[in-house]
C-alpha positions in Angstrom: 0.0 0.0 0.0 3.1 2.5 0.8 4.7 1.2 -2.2 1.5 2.3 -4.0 1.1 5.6 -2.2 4.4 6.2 -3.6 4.0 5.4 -7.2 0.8 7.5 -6.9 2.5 10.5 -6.0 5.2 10.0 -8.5 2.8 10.1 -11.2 0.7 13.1 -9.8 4.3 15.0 -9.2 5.1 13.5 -13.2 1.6 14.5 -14.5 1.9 18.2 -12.3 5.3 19.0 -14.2 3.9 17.6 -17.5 1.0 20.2 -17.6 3.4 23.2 -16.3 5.3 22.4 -19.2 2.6 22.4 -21.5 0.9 25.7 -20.1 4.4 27.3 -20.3 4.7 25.9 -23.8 1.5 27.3 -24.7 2.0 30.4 -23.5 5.2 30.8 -25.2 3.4 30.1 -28.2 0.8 32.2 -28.3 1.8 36.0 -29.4 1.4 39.1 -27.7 -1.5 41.3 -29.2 -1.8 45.2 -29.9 -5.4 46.6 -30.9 -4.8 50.4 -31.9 -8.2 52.2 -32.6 -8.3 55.2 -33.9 -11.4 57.4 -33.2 -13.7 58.7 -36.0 -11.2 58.0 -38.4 -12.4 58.9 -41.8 -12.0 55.7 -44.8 -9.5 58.3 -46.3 -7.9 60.2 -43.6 -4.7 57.6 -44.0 -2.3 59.0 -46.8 -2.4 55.1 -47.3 -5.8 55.2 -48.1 -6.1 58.6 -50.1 -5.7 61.5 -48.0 -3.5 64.4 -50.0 -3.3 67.7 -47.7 -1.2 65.7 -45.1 0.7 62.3 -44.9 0.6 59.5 -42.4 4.0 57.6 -43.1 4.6 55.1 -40.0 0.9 53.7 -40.8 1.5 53.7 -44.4 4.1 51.6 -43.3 2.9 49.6 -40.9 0.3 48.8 -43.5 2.3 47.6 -46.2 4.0 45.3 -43.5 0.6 43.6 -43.1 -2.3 42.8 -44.8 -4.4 45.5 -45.6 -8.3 45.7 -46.0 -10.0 47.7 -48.3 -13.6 46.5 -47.3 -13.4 46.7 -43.7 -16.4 47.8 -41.6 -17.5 49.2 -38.3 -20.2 47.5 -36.7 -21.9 51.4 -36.0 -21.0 54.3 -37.5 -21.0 55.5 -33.5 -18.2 55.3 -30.7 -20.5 53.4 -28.0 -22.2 50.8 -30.1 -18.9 50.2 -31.9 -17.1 49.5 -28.9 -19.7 47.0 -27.6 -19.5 45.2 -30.6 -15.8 44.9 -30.2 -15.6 44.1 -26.4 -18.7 41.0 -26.7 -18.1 39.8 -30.1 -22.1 40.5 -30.8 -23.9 42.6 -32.9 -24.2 45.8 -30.4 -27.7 45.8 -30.0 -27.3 42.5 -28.1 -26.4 45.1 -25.2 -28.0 47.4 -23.1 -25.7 49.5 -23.2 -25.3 49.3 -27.2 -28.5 51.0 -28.0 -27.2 54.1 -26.7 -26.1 55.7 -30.0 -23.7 57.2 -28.3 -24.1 56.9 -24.2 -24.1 60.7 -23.4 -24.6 62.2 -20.1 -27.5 62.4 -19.0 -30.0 60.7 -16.2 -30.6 57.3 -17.4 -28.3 57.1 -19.6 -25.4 57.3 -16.8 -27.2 54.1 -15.1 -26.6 52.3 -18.2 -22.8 50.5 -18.7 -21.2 47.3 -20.0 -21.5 44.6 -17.3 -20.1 41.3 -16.9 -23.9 39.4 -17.6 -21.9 39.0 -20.8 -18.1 38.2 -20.6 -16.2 40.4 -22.8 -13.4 39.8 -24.7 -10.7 41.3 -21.9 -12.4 38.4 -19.4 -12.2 35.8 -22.2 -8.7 36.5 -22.4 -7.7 36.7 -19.0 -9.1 33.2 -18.4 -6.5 31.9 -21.0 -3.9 33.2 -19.3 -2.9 36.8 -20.9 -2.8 39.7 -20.0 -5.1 42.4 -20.5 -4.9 46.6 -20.3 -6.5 49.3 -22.3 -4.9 52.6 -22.4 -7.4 55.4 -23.8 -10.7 56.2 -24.5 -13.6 54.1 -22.7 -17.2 55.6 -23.3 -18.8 52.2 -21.9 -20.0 53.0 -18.8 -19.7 56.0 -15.7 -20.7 54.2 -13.1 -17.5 52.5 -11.0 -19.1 49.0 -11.9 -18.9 49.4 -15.3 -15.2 50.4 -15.5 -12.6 48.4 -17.7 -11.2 46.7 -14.2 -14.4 45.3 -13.8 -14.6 44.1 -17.5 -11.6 41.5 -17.6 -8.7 44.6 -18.1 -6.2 44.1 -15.1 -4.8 47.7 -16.1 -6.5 50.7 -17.2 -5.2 54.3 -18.2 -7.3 56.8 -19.9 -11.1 58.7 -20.4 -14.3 57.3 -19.3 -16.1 59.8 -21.5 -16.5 60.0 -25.0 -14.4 62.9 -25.7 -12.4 65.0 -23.3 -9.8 68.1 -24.0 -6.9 66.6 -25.4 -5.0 70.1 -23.5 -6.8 70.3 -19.8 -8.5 66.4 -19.8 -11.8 67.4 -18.9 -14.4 65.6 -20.2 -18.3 65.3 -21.1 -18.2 63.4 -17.7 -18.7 67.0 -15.7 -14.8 67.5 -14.6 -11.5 66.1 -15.2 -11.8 62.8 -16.8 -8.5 61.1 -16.6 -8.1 57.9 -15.2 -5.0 55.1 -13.8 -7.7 52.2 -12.9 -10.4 54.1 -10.4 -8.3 57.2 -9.6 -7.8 60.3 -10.9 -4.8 61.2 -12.3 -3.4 64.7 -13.4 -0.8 64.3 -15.5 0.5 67.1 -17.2 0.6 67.2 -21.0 -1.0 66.9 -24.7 -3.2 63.1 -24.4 -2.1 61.5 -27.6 1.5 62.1 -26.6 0.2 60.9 -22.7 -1.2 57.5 -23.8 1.4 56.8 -26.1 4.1 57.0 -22.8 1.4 55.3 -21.3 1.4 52.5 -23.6 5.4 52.8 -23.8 5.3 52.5 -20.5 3.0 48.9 -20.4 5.5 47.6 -23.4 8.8 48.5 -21.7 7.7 46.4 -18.4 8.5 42.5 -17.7 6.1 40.8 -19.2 6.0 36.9 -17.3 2.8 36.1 -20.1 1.3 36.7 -23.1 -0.2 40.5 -23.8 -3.4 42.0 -24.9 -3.1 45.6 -24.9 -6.5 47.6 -26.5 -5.1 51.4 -27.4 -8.2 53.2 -28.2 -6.6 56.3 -29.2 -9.6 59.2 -29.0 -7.9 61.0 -31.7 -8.9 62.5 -34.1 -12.1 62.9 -31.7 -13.2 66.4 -31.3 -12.3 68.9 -29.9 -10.2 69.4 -32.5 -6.8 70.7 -30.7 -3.3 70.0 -32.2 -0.2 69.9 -29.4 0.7 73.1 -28.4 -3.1 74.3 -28.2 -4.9 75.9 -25.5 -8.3 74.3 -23.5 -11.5 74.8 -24.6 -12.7 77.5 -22.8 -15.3 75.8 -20.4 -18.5 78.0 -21.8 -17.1 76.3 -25.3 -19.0 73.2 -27.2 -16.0 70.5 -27.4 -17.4 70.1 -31.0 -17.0 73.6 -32.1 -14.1 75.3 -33.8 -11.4 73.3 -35.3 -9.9 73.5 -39.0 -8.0 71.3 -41.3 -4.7 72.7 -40.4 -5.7 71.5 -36.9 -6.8 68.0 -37.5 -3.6 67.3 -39.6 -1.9 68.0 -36.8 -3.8 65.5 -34.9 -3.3 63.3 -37.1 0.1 64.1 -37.3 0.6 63.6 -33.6 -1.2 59.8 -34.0 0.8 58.8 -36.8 4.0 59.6 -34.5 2.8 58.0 -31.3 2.0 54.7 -33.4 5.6 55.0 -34.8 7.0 55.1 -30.7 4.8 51.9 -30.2 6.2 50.3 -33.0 9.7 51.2 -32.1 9.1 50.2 -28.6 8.3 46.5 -30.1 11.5 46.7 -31.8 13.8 47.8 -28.5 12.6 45.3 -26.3 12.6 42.5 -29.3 9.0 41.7 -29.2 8.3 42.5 -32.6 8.4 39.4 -34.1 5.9 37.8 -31.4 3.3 40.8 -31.4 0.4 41.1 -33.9 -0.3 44.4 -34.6 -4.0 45.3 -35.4 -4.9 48.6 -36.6 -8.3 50.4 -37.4 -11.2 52.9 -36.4 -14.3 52.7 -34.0 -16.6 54.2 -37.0 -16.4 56.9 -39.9 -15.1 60.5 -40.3 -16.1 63.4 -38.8 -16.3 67.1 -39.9 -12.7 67.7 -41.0 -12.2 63.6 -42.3 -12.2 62.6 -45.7 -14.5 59.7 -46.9 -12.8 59.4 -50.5 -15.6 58.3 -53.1 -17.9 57.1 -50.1 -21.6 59.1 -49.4 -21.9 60.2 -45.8 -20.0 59.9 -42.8 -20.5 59.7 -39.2 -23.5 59.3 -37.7 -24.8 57.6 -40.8 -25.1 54.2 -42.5 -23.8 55.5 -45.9 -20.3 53.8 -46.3 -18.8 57.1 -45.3 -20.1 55.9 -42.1 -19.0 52.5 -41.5 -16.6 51.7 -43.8 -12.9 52.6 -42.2 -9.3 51.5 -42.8 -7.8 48.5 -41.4 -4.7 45.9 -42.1 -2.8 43.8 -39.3 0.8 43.3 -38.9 2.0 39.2 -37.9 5.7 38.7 -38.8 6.4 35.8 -40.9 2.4 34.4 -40.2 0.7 37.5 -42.8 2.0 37.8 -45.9 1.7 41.5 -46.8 -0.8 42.7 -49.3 -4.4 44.1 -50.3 -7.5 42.4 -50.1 -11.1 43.2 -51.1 -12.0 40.7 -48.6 -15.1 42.4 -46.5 -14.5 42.0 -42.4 -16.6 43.8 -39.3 -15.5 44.5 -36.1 -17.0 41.6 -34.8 -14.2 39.6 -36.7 -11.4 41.4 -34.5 -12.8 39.8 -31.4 -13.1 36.3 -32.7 -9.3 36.6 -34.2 -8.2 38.2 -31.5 -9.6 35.2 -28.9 -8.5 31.9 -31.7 -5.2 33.1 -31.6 -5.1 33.4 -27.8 -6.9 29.7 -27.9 -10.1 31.3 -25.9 -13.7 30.1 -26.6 -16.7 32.4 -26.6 -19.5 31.6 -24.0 -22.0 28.9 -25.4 -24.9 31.2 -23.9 -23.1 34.1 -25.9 -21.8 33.0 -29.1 -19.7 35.0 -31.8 -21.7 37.2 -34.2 -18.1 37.8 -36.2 -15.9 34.7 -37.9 -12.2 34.6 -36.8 -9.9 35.8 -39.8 -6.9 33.8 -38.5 -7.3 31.3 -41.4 -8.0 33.9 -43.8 -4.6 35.6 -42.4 -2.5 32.6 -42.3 -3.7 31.6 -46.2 -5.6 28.4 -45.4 -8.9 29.8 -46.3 -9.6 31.7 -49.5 -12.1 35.1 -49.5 -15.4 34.5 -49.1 -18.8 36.7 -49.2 -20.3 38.0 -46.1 -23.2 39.3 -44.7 -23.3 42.4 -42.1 -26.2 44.0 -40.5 -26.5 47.6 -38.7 -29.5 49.4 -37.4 -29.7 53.6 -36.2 -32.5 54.6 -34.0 -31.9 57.3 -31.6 -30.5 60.2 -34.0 -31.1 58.7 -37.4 -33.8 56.0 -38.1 -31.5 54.0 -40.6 -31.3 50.2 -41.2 -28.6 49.0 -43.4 -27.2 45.1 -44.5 -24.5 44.0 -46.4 -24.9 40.8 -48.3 -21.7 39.5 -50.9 -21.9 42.3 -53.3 -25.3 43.8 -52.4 -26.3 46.5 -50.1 -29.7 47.4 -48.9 -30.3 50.5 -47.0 -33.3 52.3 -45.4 -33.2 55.8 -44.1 -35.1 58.9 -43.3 -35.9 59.9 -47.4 -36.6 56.3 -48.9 -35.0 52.8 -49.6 -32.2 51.8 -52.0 -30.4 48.8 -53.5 -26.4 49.4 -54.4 -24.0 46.5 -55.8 -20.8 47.7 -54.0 -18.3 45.9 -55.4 -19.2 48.0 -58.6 -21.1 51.5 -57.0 -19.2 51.9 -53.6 -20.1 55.6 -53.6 -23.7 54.7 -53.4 -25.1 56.7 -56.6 -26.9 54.1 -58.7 -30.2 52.9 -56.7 -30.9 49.4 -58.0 -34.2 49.4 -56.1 -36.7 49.2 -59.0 -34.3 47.2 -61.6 -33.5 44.3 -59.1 -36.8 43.9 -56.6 -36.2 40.0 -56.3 -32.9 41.1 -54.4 -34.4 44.0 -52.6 -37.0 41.7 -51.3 -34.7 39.3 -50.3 -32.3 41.3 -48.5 -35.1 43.1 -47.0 -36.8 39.8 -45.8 -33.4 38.6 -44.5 -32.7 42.0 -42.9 -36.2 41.6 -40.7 -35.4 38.2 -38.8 -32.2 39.1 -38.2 -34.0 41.9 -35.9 -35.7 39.6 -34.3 -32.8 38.4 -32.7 -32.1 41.5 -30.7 -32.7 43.9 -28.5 -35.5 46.4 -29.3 -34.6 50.0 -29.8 -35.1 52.6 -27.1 -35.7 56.1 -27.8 -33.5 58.6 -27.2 -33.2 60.1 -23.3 -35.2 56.4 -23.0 
């Protein structure tokens, strides 16, 4: 029996060491993982992607490094919704808190937050074993409970709000609105340059496990300030002023604090172990450019949803173009196969991992996308292969894409068997989510 007891505990010891080998072996395996999102980023406010009054060289580069998308979408053409499609997985009106189009400050809407009754993709993470911080903008909750900490990110630095003074940090939270985890911090200093030391900072640290670091840059966010500028006065609209001079050098300022992450990867030799992902939370703004798309932020025009995106892997992407269309959603199912996380089963994915579209085991392949508006703009919207159906405020309209992306020829009338389809298709898919509140609702 002592002989037994023995050989038992040999084995346990021998089957102990055998799976902290193969954790650390998986670990080791799996890469580190950079999300950088920009914030109203227009689909041709990259030099890379069209833009001619200003240029944008280290993402240029970092683009041609990677593959890069010229059919990529948002899954809203607002911050809030966007966000909560990219932290669940699921279309954003799966969510309380993504019907808020955006989550302003007001009464009920400050009550309202993402909350762990769905994990989020920071939590799925963490339970593999990485991990997690997001360094910048928020706009998912006010509330302490609905705070990143609370939603799977071990480290947070950055704005709860959805826009703050890049110059003084206040916010459309009423006061300052700069955040290390729950406190309030007061750093000095122009907040593209801040949350690029901050991620600096992050990347420069030992790291004893994989990384998944979100940097949800808010520029080119209003207010539209450049570094050197002063504060909004605090009688002043954060959306007023601005000019293009300004908002190139924003833009200017984002492109360089990318190029310091980038740089950073190189220093401490992570580089080659780090997938870089880089794109926007929706469309442009007032000073963005759209190139040959209709509309633009708040809207479900292209101009609003369609934004730029590639992703760096050394030696797993081959670099190139594709026309191959991708959401947001996708993101958070890449992002969690390669980490070799699972989605709930009472939550599943609403996006498709890209990882063997990446790698080149899986050819392109059609998709289909859905959107709805309902606060602002009562606009419904779905992508299917080439065809595009779209309902706002002044009528309905059919476009093939691949061949009309600026959205001038209405096919409505010449092609009603595909209308009807899409529209048919368009009204179940509604059926599986949330209904729409009004606005101040």
């Amino acid at each position: 029996m002592k002989s037994f007891h023995r050989k038992g505990s040999y084995y346990i010891l021998i089957l102990l060491a055998f799976n902290i080998f193969q954790s650390a072996s998986s670990q080791k395996d799996r890469p580190n993982i950079i999300y950088i999102m920009a914030d109203d980023l227009g689909y041709s406010d990259l030099s890379g992607y069209g833009r001619k009054d200003y240029s944008t060289p280290n993402l240029d580069k970092l683009a041609t490094q990677g593959l890069k998308f010229v059919n990529a979408y948002s899954a809203s053409p607002l911050c809030t919704p966007s966000r909560t499609g990219f932290m669940t997985g699921r279309y954003p009106a799966k969510h309380a808190v993504g019907l808020r189009e955006p989550l302003v400050m007001n009464k009920k809407d400050s009550l309202v937050g993402l909350s762990p009754d769905q994990p989020t993709l920071a939590m799925l993470l963490k339970n593999t074993g990485y991990e997690t911080a997001l360094i910048g903008k928020w706009h998912l909750g006010f509330l302490p409970k609905y705070n990143p900490n609370n939603n799977g990110f071990e480290y947070f630095y950055g704005i709860h709000s959805g826009a703050a003074d890049y110059i003084s940090h206040g916010g459309e939270k009423p006061g300052h609105d700069l955040y290390e985890n729950d406190q309030p911090v007061y750093t000095k200093g122009y907040l593209t340059e801040i949350l690029r030391d901050k991620a600096v900072e992050f990347l420069e640290k030992k790291h004893d496990k994989p990384f998944f670091l979100s940097m949800q840059f808010n520029a080119p966010h209003w207010p539209w300030q450049g570094p050197g500028d002063k504060p909004y006065p605090d009688t002043m609209n954060l959306r007023a002023g601005g000019s293009q001079e300004i908002y190139s050098r924003m833009m200017k300022s984002l492109d360089d604090a990318v190029k310091t992450i980038l740089e950073t990867l190189d220093k401490k030799n992570l580089t080659g172990n780090t997938i870089v992902i880089f794109t926007s939370d929706n469309g442009g703004d007032k000073f963005s450019d759209m190139g040959p798309l209709t509309g633009g932020k708040p809207l479900l025009w292209e101009g609003g949803i369609k934004v730029p995106a590639f992703v760096r892997w050394p030696g797993k992407i081959k670099a190139g173009i594709t026309e191959q269309p991708i959401i947001t959603l996708d993101w958070t199912a890449t992002i969690l196969d390669i980490a070799h996380g699972k989605f709930s089963p009472q939550f599943p994915a609403d996006g498709m991992s890209l990882l063997p579209f990446l790698t080149g085991e899986r050819n392109p392949m059609p998709r289909t996308f859905y959107w709805r508006l309902f606060q602002r703009n009562q606009q419904k919207a779905m992508r299917e292969g080439d065809w595009k159906w779209l309902q706002d405020e002044k009528g309905e309209y059919l476009f093939n894409i691949a061949k009309d992306p600026g959205e001038k020829n209405n096919l409505k009338e010449k092609e009603p068997s595909v209308f009807d389809g899409l529209k048919k298709k368009y009204e179940q898919w509604e059926t599986t989510v949330l209904k729409p509140i009004p606005l101040g609702g």
